[in-house]
N, C-alpha and C positions, 0 to 999 in steps of 0.2 A: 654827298649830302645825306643827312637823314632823318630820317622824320618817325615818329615815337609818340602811338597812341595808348595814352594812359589812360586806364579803366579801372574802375573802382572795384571792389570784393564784394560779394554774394556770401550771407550767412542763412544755413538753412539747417532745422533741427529736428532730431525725432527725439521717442522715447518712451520711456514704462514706468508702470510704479507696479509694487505690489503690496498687497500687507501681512504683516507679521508681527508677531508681538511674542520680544522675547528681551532677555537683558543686554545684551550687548549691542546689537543694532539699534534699540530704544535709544542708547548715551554714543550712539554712532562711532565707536571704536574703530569700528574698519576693521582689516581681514589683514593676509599676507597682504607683499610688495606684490603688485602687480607689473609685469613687463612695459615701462613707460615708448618701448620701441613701438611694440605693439597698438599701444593706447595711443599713441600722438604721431601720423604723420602725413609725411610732408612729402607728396610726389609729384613728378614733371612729366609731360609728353610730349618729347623732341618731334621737333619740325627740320626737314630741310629746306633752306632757300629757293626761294620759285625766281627764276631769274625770265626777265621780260628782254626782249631785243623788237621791239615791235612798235617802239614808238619815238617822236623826233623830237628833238631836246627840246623846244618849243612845248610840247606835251609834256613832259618831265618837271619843265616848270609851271606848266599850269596845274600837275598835280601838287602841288608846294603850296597851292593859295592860302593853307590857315598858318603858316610856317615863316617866320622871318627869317630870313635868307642873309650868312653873313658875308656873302658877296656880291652883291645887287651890280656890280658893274663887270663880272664875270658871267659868263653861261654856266648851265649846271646841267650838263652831260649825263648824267649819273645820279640815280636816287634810292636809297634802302627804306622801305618803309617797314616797318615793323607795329605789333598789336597781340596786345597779351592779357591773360584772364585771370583773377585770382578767385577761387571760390574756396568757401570754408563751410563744411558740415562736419555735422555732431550728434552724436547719439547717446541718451541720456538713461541711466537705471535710479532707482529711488528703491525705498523700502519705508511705510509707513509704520510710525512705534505706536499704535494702537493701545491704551484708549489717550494716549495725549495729543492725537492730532498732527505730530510732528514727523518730518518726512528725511531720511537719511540718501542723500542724493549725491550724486556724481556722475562726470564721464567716462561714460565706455568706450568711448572713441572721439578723436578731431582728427579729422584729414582736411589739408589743404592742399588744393591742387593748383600750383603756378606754375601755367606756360606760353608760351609764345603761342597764339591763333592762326599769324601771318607774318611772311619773313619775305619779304617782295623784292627785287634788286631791278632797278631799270638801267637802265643803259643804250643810250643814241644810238639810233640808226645811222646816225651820221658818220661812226665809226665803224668798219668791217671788221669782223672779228678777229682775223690777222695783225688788226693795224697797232701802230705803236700807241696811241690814246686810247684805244679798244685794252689796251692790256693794264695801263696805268689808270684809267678809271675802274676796269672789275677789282684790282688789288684794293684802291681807296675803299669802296663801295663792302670788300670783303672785309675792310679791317671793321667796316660799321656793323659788320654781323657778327663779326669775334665779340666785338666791346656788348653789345644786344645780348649774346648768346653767355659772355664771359659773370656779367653784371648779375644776372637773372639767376645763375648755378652759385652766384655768389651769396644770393639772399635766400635762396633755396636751404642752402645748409644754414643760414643763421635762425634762419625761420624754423629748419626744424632742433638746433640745441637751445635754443630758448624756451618753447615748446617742451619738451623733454625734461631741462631744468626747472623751467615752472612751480610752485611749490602751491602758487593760487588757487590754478585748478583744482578742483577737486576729483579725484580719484576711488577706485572702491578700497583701496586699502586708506584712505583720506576722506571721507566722506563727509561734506559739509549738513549741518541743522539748517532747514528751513520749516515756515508754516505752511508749504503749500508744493507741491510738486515743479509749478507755473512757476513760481519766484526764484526754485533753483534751478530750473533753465536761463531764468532770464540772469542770475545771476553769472553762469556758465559763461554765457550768450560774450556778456560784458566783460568778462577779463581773458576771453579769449579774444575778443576786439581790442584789447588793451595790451598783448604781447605782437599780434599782427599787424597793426592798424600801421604804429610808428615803424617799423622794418620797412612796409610799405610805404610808406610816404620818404622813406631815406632811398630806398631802391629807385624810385622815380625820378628826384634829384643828381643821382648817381649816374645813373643811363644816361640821360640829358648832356651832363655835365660832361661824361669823359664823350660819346658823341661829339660836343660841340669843338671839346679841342683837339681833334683833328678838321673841323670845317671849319677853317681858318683863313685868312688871304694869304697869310707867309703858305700854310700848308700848297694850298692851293696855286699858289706860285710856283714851289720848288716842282708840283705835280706837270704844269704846264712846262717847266722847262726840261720835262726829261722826253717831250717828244719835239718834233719841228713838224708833222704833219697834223696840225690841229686846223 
């Protein structure tokens, strides 16, 4: 079984301006390519699973209580819980075109940091670690950490070449016109929640979804009949 706490993203920003007043930054021309590896990314901080042997499946299910359970008439020995964060910051440069007012702005940086907080594996005292259920719930229980750990490295990389390909963002070699310094962050703010947002909300779906088919009755049958000391 497993259970999968989904947590929303953190946007948080800095940034400068400075002023200048000269002909090409004025009509915001921008500069070279800048290294988009550099400017956009996207890193992770692996956790290893904390495996529990300390509590009686009775406890196992009563950690389940927000969780509907798609065996209600089987015990559930065994439970992965998992819990992950996604935070996105961004640091902002401008250049004012003096005397118009007008502010030549871009990011210097987005990093997104998505990982796993908690990776918990419980499993019944009921079973000694020798035993033959002891060994076919840790395998079940493992595959929920493959599919957790497989899903999350999978949106990881999407997250970061959509990011990279981006063309919205603005850049210092792409430098968007604003009236205000305030306005191109907040424009920033927005279309970098507009490439994240949905990946995110597919990854949640994803996780869940391949999770659930393996917590199955058929699964959970073929599991019970590969031991006879249950």
């Amino acid at each position: 079984m497993s259970r999968i706490r989904l947590c929303a993203f953190a946007l948080a920003a800095a940034g400068w301006a400075a002023g200048v007043n000269g002909p090409v930054w004025a009509q915001c021309g921008g500069g070279p390519p800048v290294d988009r590896s550099a400017v956009f990314r996207v890193t992770n901080t692996p956790i290893e699973p904390f495996y529990h042997h300390n509590l009686t499946t009775a406890q196992i299910e009563g950690l389940q209580n927000s969780v509907k359970l798609t065996s209600r008439n089987l015990q559930e020995p065994g439970l992965t819980a998992a819990e992950q964060e996604l935070t996105t910051s961004y640091q902002c440069g401008a250049l004012e075109a003096v005397p118009r007012r007008r502010y030549c702005v871009w990011a210097d940086s987005v990093d997104v940091e998505f990982s796993y907080t908690k990776m918990d594996v419980y499993i019944s005292t009921q079973y000694p670690e020798a035993s033959c259920p002891y060994r076919v719930i840790l395998a079940h229980e493992n595959q929920h950490v493959e599919i957790n750990q497989r899903v999350l490295a999978k949106y990881l990389e999407l997250m970061r070449r959509a990011l990279r390909s981006d063309r919205t963002i603005p850049t210092k070699d792409r430098p968007l016109v604003t009236a205000s310094f305030k306005a191109g962050q907040g424009i920033i703010a927005r279309r970098i929640q507009r490439i994240i947002q949905p990946l995110f909300e597919r990854y949640k779906k994803e996780v869940l979804w391949d999770n659930r088919m393996i917590d199955t009755m058929r699964n959970y049958r073929r599991i019970q009949e590969q031991c006879k000391d249950w």
